[in-house]
C-alpha positions in Angstrom: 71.2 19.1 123.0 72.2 21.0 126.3 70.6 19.0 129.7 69.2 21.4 132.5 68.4 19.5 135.8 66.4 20.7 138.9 67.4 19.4 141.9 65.4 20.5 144.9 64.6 19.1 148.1 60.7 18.3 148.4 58.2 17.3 145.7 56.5 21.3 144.2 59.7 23.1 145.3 61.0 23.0 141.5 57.3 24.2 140.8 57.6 26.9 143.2 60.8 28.0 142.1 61.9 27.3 138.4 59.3 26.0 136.9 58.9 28.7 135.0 62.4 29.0 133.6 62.4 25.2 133.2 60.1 25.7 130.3 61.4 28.6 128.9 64.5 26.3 128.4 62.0 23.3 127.0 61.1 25.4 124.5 64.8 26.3 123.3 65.1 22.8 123.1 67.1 21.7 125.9 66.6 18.2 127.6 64.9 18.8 130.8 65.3 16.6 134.2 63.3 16.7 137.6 64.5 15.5 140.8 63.2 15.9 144.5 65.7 14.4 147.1 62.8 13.6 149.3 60.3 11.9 149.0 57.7 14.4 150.4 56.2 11.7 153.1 55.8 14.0 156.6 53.8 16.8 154.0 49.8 15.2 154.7 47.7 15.9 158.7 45.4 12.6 157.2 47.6 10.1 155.3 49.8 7.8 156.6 53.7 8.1 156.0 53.7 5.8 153.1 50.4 6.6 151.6 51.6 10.5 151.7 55.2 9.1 149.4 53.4 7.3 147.0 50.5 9.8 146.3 53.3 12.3 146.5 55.6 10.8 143.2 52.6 10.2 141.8 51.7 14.1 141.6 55.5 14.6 141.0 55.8 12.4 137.8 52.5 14.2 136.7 53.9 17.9 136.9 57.4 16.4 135.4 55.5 15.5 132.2 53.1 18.7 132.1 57.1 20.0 132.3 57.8 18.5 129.7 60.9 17.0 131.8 62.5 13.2 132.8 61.2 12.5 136.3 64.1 10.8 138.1 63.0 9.3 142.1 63.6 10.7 145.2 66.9 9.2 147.5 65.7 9.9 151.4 62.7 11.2 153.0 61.6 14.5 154.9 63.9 15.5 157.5 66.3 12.3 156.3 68.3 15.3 154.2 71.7 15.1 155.9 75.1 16.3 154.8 76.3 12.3 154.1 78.4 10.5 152.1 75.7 8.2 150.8 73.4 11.2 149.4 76.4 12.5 148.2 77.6 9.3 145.9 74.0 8.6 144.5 73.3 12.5 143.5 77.2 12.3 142.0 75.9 9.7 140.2 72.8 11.5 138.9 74.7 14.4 137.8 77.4 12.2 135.9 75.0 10.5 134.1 72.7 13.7 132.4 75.8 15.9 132.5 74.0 18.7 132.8 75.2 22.5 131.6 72.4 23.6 134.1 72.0 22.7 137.1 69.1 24.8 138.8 68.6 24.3 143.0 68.1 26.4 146.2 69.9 29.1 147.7 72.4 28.4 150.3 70.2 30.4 153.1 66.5 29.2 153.2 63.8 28.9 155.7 64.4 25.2 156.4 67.0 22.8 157.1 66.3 20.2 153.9 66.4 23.1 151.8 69.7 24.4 152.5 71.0 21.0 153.1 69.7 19.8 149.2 71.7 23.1 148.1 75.1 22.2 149.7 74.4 18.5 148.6 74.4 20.0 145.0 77.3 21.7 145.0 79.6 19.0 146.6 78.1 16.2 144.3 78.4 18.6 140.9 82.2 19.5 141.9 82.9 16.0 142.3 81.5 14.9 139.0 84.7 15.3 137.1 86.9 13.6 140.1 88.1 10.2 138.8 89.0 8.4 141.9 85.4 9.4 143.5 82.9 6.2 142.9 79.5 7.1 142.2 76.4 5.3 143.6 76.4 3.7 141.1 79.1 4.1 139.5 79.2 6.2 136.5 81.9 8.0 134.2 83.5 11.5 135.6 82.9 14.1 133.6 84.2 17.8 133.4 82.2 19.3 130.8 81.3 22.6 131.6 78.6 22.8 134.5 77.1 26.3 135.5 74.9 26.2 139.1 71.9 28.8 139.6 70.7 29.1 142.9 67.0 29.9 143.1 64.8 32.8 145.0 64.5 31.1 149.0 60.5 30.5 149.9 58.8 33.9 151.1 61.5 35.3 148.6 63.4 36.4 152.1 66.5 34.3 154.1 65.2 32.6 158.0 66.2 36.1 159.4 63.7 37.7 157.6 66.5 39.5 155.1 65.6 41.2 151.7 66.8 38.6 148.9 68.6 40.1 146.0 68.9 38.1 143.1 71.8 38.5 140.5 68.9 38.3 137.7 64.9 38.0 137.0 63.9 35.5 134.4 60.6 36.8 132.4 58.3 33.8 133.3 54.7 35.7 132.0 54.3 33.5 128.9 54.7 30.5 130.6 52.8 31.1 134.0 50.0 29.5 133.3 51.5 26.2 132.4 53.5 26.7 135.7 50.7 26.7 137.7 49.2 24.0 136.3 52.6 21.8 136.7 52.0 22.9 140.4 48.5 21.9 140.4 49.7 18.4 140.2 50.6 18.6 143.6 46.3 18.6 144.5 47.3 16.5 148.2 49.6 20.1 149.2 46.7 22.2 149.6 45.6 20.7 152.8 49.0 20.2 153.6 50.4 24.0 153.2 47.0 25.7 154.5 47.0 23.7 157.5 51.1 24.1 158.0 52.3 27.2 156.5 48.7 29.1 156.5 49.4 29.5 152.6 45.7 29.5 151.8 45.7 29.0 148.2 48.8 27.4 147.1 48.6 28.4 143.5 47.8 31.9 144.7 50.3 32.0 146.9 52.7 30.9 143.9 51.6 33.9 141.8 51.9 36.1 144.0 55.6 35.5 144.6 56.0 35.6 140.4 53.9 39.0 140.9 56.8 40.2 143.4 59.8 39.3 141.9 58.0 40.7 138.2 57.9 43.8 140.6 61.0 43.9 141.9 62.3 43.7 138.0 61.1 46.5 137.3 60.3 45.0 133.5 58.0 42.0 133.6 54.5 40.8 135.1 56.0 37.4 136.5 59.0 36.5 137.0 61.5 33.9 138.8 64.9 35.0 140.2 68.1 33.4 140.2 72.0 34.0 141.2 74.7 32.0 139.9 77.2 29.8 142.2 81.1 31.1 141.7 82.4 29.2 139.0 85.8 27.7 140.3 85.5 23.9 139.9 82.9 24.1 137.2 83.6 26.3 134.4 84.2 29.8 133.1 84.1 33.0 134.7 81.8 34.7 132.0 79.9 31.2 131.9 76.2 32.1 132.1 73.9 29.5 130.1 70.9 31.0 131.3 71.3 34.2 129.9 73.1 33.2 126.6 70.0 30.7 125.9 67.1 33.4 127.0 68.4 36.4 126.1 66.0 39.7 126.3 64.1 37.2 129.0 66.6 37.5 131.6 67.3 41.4 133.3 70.1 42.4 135.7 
């Protein structure tokens, strides 16, 4: 059965973001995996460091399972998301072993630093996965099976300059947008977190109302998420587009 993994950088980004389209591919039958390269532990004002990491994993397994998905741990922690070899070899390694066809993460222009930093991360460790004399941490087999990267909608669905966001397509997420939400309700300690931080109010609101937008901006469906796929030199075909060839009528251009 065809693997999908989300790879994002903080514990409810992959709810934010594809959750949605994660079980739209569940439900075809794919093999679904979860990862968060941090660990989540700056996002609490009342818990400590490591209190805020462990109650964070613990609301990330949670939503992985009401996903329907393999939870795999976080490798660094908030602000720790650097452009190194290290991070590189252990998400290598992560990649090689589920050999994904889908590999879902975030855009290359975002509103923070970990965020952008987790997508070029991805891309370096996915084009290495077929490259025999780069070791994996640890060490796994290289693999060139055919590996297509979608690069999600950046948070407040604009880049850091305040720029319109144009996807390359919408992914109809209506039927599932309930069970997304309550994937992202796992994440109960963000509330206090994002209303005092971000002034996001509700975060479950705040999460449909981006689906509302981007359903808008389609022109076709109530909610929706909205992706663009990375150029496909060092990981497959031109025409390559699992998405689309697995959901069909569900994705619009």
């Amino acid at each position: 059965m065809p693997a999908a993994l989300a790879l994002f950088a903080h514990p409810d980004d992959i709810e934010f973001r594809a959750a949605g389209t994660l079980l739209l591919l569940g439900a075809a039958g794919w093999d679904l995996h979860y990862c968060n390269v941090s660990s989540g532990n700056l996002g609490s004002t009342v818990m400590s460091s490591a209190k805020t990491a462990t109650t964070r994993a613990r609301e990330a397994r949670a939503a992985a399972r009401e996903l329907g998905a393999t939870w795999h741990p976080p490798i660094a922690d908030d602000l720790e998301i650097f452009y190194t070899d290290a991070l590189l070899r252990r998400l290598c390694a992560l990649i090689r072993e589920i050999e994904p066809s889908v590999i879902l993460t975030h855009p290359p222009v975002d509103y923070m630093e970990d965020h952008m930093i987790t997508c070029r991360l991805t891309v370096t460790a996915a084009f290495a996965r077929g490259i025999p004399n780069y070791v994996s941490r640890p060490r796994r087999r290289p693999t060139l099976a055919p590996l297509t990267l979608y690069h999600s909608a950046p948070h407040g669905l604009c880049g850091p300059l305040r720029e319109k966001w144009q996807p390359e397509f919408y992914v109809d997420t209506a039927t599932v947008h309930e069970r997304k939400l309550a994937a992202l309700g796992c994440h109960r300690s963000q509330k206090e977190w994002l209303d005092a931080s971000q002034g996001m109010d509700s975060y479950l609101a705040a999460a449909t109302q981006d689906s509302h937008e981007l359903g808008r901006r389609s022109k076709r469906f109530a909610h929706a998420e909205g992706f663009t796929r990375h150029l496909h030199l060092g990981f497959g075909g031109a025409q390559d587009d699992p998405l689309g060839a697995t959901l069909g009528p569900r994705c619009h251009r």
